[in-house]
Each structure stands twice: as structure tokens, then as C-alpha cells.
KOLVOKOL-744199 format. One line per field, with one value per residue: residue number from 1; residue in one letter; x, y, z of N, C-alpha, C in turn. Coordinates in nm, 3 decimals, decimal comma. Layout:
pos NUM / ...
code a / ...
n_px X / ...
n_py Y / ...
n_pz Z / ...
ca_px X / ...
ca_py Y / ...
ca_pz Z / ...
c_px X / ...
c_py Y / ...
c_pz Z / ...
END
This chain:
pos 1 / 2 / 3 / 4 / 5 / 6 / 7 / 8 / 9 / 10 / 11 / 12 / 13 / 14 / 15 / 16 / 17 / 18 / 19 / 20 / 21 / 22 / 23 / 24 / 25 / 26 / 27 / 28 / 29 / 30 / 31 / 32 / 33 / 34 / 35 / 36 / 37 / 38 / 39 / 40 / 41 / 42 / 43 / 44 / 45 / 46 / 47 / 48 / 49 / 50 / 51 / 52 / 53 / 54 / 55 / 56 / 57 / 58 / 59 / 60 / 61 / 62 / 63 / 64 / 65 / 66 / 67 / 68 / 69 / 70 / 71 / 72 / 73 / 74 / 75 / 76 / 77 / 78 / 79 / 80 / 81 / 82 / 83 / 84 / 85 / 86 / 87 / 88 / 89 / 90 / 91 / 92 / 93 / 94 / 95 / 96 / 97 / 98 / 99 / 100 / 101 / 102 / 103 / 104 / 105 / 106 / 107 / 108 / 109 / 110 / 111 / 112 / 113 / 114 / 115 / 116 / 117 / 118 / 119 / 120 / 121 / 122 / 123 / 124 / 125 / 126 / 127 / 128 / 129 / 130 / 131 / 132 / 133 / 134 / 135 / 136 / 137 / 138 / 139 / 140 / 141 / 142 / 143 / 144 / 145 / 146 / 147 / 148 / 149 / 150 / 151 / 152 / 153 / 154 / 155 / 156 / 157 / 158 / 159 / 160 / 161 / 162 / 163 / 164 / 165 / 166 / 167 / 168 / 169 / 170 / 171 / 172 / 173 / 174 / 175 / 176 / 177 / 178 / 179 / 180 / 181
code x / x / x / x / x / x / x / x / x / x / x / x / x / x / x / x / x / x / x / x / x / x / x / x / x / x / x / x / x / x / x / x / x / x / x / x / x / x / x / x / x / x / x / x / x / x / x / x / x / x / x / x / x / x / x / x / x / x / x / x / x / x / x / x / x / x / x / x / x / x / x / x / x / x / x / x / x / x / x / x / x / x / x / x / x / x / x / x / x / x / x / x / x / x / x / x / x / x / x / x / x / x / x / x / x / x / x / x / x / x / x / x / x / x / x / x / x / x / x / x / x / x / x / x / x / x / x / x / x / x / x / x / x / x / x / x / x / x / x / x / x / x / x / x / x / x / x / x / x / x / x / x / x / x / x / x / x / x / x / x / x / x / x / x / x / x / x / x / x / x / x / x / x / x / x / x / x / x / x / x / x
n_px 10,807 / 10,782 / 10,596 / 10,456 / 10,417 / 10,148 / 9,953 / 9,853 / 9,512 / 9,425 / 9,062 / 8,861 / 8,809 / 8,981 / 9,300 / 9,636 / 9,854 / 9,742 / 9,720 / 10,008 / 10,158 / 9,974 / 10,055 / 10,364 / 10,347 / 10,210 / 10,394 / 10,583 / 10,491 / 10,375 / 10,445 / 10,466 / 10,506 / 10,352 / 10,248 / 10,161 / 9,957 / 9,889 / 9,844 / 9,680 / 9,422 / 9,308 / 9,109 / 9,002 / 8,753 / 8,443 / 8,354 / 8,180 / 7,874 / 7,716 / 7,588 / 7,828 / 7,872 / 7,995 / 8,132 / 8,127 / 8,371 / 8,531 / 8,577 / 8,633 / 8,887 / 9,044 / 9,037 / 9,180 / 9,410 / 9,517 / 9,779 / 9,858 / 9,795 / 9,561 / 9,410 / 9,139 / 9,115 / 8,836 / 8,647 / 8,379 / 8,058 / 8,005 / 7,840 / 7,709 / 7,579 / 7,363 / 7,263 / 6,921 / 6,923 / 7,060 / 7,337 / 7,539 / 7,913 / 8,225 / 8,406 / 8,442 / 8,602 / 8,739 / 8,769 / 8,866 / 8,942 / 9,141 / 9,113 / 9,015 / 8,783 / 8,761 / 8,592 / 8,665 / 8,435 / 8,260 / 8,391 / 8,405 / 8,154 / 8,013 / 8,077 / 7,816 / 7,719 / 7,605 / 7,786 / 8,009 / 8,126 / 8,412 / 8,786 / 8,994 / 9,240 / 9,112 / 8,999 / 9,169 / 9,335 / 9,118 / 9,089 / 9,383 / 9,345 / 9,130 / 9,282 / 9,506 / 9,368 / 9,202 / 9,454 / 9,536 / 9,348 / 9,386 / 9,648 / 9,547 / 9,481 / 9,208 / 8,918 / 8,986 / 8,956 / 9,055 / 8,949 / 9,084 / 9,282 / 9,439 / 9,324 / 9,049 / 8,690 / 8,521 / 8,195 / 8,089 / 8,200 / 8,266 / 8,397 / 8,572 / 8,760 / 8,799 / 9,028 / 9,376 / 9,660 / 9,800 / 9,892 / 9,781 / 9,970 / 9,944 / 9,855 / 10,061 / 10,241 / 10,134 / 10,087 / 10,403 / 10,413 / 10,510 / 10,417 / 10,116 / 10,011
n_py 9,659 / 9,351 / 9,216 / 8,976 / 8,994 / 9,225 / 9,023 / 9,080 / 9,033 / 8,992 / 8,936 / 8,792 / 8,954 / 9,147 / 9,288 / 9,199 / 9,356 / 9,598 / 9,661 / 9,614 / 9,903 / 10,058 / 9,872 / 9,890 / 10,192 / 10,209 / 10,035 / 10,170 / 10,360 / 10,291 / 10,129 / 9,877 / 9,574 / 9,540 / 9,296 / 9,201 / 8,927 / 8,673 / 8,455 / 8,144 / 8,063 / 8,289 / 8,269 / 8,066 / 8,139 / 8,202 / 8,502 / 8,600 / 8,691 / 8,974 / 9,221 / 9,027 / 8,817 / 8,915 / 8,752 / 8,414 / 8,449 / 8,584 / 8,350 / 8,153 / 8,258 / 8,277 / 7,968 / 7,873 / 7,984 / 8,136 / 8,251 / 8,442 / 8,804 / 8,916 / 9,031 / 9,047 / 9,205 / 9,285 / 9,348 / 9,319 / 9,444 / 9,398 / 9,264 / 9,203 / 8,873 / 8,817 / 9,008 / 9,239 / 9,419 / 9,571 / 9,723 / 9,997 / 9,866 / 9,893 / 9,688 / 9,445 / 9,266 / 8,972 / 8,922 / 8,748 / 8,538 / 8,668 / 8,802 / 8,998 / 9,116 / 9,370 / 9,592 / 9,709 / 9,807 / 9,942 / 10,166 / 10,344 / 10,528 / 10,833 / 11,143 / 11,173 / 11,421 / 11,417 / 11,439 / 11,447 / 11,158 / 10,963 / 11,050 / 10,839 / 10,848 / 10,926 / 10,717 / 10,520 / 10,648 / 10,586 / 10,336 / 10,282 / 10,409 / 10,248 / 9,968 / 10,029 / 10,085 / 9,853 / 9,659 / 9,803 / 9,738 / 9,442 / 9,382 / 9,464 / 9,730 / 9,957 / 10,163 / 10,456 / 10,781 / 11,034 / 11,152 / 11,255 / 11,033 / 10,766 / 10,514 / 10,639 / 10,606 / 10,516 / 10,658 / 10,754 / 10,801 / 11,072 / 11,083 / 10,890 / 11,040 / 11,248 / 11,183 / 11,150 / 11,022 / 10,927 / 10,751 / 10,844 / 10,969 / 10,833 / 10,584 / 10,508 / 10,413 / 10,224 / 10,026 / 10,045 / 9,883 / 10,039 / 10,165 / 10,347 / 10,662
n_pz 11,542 / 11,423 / 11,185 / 11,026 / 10,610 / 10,407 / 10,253 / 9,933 / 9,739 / 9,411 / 9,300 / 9,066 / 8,804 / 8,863 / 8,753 / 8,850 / 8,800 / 8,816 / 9,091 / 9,200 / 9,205 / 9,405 / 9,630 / 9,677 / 9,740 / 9,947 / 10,087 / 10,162 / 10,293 / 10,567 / 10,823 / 10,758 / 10,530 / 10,218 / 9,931 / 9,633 / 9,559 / 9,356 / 9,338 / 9,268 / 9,391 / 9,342 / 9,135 / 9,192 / 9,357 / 9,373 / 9,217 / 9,023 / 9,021 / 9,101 / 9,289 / 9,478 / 9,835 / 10,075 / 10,321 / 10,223 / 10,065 / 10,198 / 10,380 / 10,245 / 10,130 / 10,369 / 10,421 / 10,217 / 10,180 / 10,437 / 10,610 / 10,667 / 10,736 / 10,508 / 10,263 / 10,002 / 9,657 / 9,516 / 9,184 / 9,193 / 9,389 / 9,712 / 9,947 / 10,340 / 10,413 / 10,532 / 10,605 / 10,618 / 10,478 / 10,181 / 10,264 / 10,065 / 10,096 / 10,174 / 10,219 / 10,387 / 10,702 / 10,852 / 11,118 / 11,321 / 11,123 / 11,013 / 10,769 / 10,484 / 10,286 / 9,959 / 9,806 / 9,482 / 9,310 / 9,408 / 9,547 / 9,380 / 9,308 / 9,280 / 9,526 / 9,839 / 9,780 / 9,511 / 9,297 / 9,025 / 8,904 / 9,027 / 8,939 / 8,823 / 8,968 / 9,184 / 9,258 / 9,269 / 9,501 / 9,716 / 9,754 / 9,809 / 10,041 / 10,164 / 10,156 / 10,314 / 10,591 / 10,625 / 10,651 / 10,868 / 11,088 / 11,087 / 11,151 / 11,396 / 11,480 / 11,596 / 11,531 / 11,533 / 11,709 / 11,586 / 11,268 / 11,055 / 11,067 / 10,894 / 10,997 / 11,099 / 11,137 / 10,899 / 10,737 / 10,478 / 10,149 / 10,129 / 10,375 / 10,343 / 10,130 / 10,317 / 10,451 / 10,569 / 10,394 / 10,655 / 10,916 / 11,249 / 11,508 / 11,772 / 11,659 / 11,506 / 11,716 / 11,826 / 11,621 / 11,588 / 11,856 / 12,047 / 12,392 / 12,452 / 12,553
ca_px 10,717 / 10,794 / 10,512 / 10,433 / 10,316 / 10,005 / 9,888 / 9,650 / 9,481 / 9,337 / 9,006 / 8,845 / 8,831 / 9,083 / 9,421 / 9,725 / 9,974 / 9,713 / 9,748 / 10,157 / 10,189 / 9,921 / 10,170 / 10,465 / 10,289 / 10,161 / 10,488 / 10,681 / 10,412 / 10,326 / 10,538 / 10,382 / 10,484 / 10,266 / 10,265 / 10,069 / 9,979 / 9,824 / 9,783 / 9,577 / 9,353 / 9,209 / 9,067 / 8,843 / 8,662 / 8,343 / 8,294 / 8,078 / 7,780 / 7,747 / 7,651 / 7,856 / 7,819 / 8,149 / 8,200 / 8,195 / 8,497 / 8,677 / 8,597 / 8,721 / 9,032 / 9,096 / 9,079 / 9,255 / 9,550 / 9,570 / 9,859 / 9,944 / 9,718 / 9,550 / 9,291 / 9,116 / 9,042 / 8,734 / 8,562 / 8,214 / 7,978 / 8,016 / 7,789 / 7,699 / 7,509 / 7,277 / 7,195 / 6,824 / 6,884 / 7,211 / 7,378 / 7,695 / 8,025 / 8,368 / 8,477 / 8,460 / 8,706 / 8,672 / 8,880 / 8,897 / 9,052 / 9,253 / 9,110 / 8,922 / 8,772 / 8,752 / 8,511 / 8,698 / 8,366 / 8,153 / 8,465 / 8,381 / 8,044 / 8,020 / 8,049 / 7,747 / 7,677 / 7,549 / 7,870 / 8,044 / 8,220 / 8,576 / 8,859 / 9,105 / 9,309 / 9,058 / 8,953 / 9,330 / 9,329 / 9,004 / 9,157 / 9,473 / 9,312 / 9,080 / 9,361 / 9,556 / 9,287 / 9,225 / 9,560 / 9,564 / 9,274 / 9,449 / 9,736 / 9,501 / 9,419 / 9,059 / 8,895 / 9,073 / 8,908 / 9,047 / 8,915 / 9,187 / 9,377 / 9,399 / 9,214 / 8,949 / 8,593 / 8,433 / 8,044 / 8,042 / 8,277 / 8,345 / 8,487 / 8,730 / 8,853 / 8,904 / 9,123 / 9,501 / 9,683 / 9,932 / 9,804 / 9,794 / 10,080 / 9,876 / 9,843 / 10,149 / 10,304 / 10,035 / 10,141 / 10,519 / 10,407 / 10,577 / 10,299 / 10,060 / 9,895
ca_py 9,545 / 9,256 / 9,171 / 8,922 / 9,092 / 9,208 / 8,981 / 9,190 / 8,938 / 9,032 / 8,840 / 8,795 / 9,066 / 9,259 / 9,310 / 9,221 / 9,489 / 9,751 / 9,678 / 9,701 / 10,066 / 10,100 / 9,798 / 10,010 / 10,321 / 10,128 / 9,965 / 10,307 / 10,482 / 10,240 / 10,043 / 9,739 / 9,554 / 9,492 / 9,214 / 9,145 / 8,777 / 8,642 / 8,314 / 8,037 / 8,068 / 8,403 / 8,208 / 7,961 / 8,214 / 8,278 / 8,666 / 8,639 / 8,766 / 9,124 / 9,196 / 8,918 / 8,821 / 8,894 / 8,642 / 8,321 / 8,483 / 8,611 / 8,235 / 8,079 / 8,322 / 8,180 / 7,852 / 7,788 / 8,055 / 8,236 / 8,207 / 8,582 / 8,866 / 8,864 / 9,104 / 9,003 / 9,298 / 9,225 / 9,475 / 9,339 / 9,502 / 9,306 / 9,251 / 9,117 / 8,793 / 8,767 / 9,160 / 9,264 / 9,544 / 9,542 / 9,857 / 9,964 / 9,870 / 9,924 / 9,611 / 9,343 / 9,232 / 8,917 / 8,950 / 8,612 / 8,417 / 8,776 / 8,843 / 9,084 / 9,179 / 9,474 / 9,609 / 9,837 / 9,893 / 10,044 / 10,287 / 10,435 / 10,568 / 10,981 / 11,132 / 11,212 / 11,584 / 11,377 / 11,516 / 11,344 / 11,019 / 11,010 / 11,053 / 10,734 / 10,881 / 10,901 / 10,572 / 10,468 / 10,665 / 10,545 / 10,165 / 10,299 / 10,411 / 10,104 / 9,862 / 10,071 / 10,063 / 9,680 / 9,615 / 9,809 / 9,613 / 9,312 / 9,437 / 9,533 / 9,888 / 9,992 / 10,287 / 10,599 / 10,915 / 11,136 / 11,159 / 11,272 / 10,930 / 10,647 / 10,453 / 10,715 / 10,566 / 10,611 / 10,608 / 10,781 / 10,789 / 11,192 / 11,070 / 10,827 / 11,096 / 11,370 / 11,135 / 11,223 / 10,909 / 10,875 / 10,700 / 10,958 / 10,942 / 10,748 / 10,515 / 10,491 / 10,399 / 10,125 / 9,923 / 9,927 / 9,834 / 10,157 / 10,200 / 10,472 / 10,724
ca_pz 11,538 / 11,327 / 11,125 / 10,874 / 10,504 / 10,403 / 10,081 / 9,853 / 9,618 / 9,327 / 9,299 / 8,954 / 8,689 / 8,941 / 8,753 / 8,984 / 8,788 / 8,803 / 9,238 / 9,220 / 9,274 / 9,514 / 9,663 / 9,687 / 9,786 / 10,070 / 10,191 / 10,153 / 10,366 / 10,649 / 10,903 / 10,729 / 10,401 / 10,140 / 9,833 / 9,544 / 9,623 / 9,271 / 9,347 / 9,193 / 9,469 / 9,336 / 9,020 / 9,227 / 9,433 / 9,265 / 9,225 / 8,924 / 9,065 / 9,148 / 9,423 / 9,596 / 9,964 / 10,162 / 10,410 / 10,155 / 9,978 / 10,334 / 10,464 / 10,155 / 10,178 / 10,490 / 10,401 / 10,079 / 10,172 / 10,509 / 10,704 / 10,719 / 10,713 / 10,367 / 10,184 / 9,895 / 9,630 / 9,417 / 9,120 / 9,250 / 9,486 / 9,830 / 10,067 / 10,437 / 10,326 / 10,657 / 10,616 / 10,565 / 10,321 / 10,142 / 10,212 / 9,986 / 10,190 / 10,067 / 10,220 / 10,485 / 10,759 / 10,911 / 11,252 / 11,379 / 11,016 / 10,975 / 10,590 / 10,468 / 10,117 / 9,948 / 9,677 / 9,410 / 9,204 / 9,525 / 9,550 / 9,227 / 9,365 / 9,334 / 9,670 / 9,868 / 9,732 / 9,404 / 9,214 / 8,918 / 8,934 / 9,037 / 8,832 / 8,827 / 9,043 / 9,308 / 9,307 / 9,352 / 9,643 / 9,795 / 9,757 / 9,894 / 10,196 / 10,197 / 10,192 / 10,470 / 10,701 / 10,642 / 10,711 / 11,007 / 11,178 / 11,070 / 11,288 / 11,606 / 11,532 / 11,613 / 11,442 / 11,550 / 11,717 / 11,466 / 11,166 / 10,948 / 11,099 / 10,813 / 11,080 / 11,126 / 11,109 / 10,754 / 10,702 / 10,419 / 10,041 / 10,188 / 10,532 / 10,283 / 10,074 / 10,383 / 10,554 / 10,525 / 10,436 / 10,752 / 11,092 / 11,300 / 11,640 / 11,857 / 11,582 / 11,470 / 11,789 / 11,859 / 11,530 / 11,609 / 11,975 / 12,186 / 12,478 / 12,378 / 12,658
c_px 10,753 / 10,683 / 10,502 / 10,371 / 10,214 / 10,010 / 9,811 / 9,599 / 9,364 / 9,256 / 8,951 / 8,879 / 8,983 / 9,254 / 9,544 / 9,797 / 9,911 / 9,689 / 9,876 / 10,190 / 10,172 / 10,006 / 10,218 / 10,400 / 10,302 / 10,278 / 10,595 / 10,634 / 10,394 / 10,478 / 10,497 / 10,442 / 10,398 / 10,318 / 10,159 / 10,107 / 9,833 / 9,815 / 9,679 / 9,438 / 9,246 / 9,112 / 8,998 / 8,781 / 8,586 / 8,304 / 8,221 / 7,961 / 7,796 / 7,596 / 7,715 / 7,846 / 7,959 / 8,206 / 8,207 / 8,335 / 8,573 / 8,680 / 8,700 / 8,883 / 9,094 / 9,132 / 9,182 / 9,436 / 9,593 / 9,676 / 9,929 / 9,796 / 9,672 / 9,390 / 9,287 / 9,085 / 8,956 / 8,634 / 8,410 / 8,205 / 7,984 / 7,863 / 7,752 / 7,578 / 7,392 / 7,170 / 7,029 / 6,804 / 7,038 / 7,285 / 7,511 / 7,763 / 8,149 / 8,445 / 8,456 / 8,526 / 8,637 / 8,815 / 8,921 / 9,034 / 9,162 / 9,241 / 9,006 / 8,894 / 8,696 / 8,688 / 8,582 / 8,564 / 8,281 / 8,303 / 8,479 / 8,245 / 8,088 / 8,000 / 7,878 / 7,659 / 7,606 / 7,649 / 7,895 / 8,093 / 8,308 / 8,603 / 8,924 / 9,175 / 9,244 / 9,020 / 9,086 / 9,309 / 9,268 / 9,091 / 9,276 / 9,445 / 9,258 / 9,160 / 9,482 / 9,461 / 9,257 / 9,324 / 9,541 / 9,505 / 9,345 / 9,532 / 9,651 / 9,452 / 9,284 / 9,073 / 8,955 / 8,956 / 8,934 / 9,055 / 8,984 / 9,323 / 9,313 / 9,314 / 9,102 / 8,833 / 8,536 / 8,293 / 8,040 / 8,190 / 8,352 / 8,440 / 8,599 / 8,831 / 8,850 / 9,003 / 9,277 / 9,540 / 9,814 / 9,832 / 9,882 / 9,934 / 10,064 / 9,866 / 9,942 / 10,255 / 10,213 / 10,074 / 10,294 / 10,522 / 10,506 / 10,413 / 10,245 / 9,980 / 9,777
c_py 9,459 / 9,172 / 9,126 / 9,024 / 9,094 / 9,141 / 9,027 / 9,098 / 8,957 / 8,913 / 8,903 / 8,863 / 9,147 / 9,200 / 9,321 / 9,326 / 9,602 / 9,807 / 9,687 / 9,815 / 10,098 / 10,038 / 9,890 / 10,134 / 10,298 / 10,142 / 10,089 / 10,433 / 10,417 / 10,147 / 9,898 / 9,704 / 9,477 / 9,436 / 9,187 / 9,042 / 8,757 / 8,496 / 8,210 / 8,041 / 8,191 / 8,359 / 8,087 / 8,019 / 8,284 / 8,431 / 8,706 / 8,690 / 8,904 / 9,162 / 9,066 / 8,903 / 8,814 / 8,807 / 8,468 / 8,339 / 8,503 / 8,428 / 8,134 / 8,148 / 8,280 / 8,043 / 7,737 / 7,861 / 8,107 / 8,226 / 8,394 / 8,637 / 8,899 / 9,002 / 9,116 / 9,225 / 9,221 / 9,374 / 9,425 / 9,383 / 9,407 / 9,355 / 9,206 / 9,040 / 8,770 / 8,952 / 9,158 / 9,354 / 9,522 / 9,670 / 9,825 / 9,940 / 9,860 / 9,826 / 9,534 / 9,284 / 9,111 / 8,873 / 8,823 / 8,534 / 8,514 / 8,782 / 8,939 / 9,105 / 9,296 / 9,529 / 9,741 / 9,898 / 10,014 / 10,168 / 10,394 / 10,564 / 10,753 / 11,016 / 11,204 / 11,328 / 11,505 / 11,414 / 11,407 / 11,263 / 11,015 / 10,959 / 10,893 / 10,783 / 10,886 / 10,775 / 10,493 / 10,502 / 10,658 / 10,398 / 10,208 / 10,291 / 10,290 / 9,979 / 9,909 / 10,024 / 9,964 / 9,660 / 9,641 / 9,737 / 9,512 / 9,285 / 9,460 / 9,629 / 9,889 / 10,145 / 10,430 / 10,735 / 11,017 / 11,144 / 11,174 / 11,107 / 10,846 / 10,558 / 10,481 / 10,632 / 10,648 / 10,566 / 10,661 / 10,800 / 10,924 / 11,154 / 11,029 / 10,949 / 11,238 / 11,299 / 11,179 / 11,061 / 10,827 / 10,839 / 10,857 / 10,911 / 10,853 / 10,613 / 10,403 / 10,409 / 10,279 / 10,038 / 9,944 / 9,971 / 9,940 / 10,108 / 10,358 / 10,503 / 10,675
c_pz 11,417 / 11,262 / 10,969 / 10,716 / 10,511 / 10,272 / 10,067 / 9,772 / 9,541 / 9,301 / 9,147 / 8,845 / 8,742 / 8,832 / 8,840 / 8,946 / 8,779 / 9,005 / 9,296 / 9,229 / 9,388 / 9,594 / 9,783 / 9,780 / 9,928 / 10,195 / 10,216 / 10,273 / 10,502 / 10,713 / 10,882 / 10,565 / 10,324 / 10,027 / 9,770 / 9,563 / 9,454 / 9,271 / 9,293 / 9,283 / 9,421 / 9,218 / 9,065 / 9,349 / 9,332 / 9,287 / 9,121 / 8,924 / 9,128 / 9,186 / 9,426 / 9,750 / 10,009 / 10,231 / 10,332 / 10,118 / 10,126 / 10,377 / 10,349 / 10,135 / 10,298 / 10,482 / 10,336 / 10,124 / 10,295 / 10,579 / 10,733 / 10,695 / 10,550 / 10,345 / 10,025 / 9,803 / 9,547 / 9,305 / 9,163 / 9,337 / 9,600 / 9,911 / 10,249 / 10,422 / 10,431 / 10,634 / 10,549 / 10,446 / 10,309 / 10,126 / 10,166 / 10,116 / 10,074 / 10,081 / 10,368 / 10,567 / 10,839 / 11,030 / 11,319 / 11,251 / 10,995 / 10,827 / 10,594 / 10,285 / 10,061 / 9,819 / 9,611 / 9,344 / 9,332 / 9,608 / 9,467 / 9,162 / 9,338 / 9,498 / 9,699 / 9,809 / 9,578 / 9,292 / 9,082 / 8,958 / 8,909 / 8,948 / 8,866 / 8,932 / 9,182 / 9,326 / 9,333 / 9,485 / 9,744 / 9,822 / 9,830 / 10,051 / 10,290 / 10,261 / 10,348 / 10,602 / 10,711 / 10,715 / 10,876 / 11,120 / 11,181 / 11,128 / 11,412 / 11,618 / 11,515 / 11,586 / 11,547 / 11,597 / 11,636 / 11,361 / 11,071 / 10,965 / 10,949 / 10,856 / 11,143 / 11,049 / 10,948 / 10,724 / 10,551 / 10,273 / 10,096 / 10,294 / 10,485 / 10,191 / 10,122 / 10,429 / 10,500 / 10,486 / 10,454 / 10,829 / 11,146 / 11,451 / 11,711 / 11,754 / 11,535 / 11,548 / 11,840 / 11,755 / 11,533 / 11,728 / 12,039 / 12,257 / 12,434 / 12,536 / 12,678
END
């Protein structure tokens, strides 16, 4: 499958050279390449408020930059701006403009069990997964029956850090377009 990059774009506070690894990682692991995209664009999207409301920032990501598949990261709390109660989300896809944005601080959350709050290293690998599974929508894939898939549905911070993080066969063969059973 010949597909355009993914741009990651660090929005406000977000450090672009502390999202170059994850990068790499990414484009080394997936049939997809990924680019830090630091653009001027990430410096007039207001994320100064925390919470922020997700779909200003995905619509304005669309507007000012999209021409490929694009996911913003942001250290504020996101939300859905229409929602009655504001539950956490880890991130927003908006399927039509093809952007999505992604909250590093509400990845930083202890898991469920009330435990301590991850190390650095886990919160890399929560965002790792995060930005995989963006992408992959962004490509076409819909959430995955099995759970250990990168594209496995996640309700909960546990579901993100059982997942393994390969697409699973079926997966795999659906983003570079073979026919899948």
C-alpha cells in the first residue's frame, strides 16, 4: 500500500524532539511512515486551557495544514466540546478531515486498580500505542476484535497497556490492502 505519511504535531507545551523516537519506533514497526511535522501551525492553535475541547483543534488542523493524514499531540486534557459530562479521552479522531488529536497528559493517569502513576516509560508507550491506533483509523482500520491487536478497542488506561504493539494478521493485511477473510 502506498501511503502518504503520518504528521505527528506537537501542539503547545508538547516538545517535538521528545516525539522523534516514538517517530522512528513507529515507522520501524508499522507498514506506515511517520514524521515529526513542527510546523508554525502548532503555535496558533490555542491549547492553553486545560481541559481543551477536541474538535476546534482537529478542525483547525484540518484547515491550516491537512493534506495527508495528520495527528496533533497536545499535553492538555481534551475533550468532546458538545459532551454533557466530560469524560477523560486519550484522544479524538475526526474521520471525515483525516486528523485527530491526542492528549499526552490524560495518558499519565494511574491505571484503574488506583496504583501509582506511570513511570516515563509507560507513558511513552501509551502515546506509542495512541498514535498507532490513530494512524491506523486514518488509514481505514476499524477497532479490531482482538484485544491484544494495536487496533483493539480501549475503554480503559489497562486495555492500552495490555495491548501488544503489532496489528494483529487480519490487520496487517487490511493496511497493505491483500483481501482479508
Amino acid at each position: 500500500m502506498n501511503t502518504a505519511p503520518v504528521s505527528v504535531v506537537p501542539l503547545g507545551t508538547v516538545d517535538a524532539t521528545s516525539l522523534e523516537p516514538i517517530m522512528a519506533s513507529l515507522t520501524g514497526r508499522y507498514p506506515l511512515t511517520f514524521r515529526c511535522d513542527s510546523r508554525d501551525v502548532a503555535g496558533s492553535i490555542e491549547v492553553a486551557a486545560d481541559p481543551v475541547a477536541a474538535r476546534p483543534i482537529t478542525d483547525q488542523l484540518a484547515a491550516e495544514c491537512s493534506q495527508e493524514p495528520l495527528i496533533g499531540v497536545t499535553d492538555c486534557s481534551v475533550y468532546i466540546d458538545d459532551a454533557v459530562e466530560r469524560p477523560q479521552l486519550w484522544g479524538y479522531l475526526d474521520w471525515t478531515a483525516g486528523v485527530s488529536v491526542i492528549s499526552r497528559r490524560d495518558l499519565t493517569a494511574p491505571t484503574t486498580d488506583g496504583g501509582d502513576p506511570p513511570d516515563e516509560s509507560s507513558i511513552t508507550a501509551r502515546l506509542h500505542e495512541r498514535l498507532a491506533h490513530h494512524a491506523g483509523h486514518l488509514y481505514g482500520l476499524e477497532h479490531c476484535s482482538d484485544r491484544r491487536c494495536i487496533m483493539g478497542a480501549a475503554r480503559t488506561l489497562d486495555d492500552i497497556d495490555m495491548k501488544s504493539t503489532r496489528l494483529c494478521g487480519s490487520c496487517q493485511r487490511q493496511l497493505s490492502g491483500e483481501a482479508v477473510d
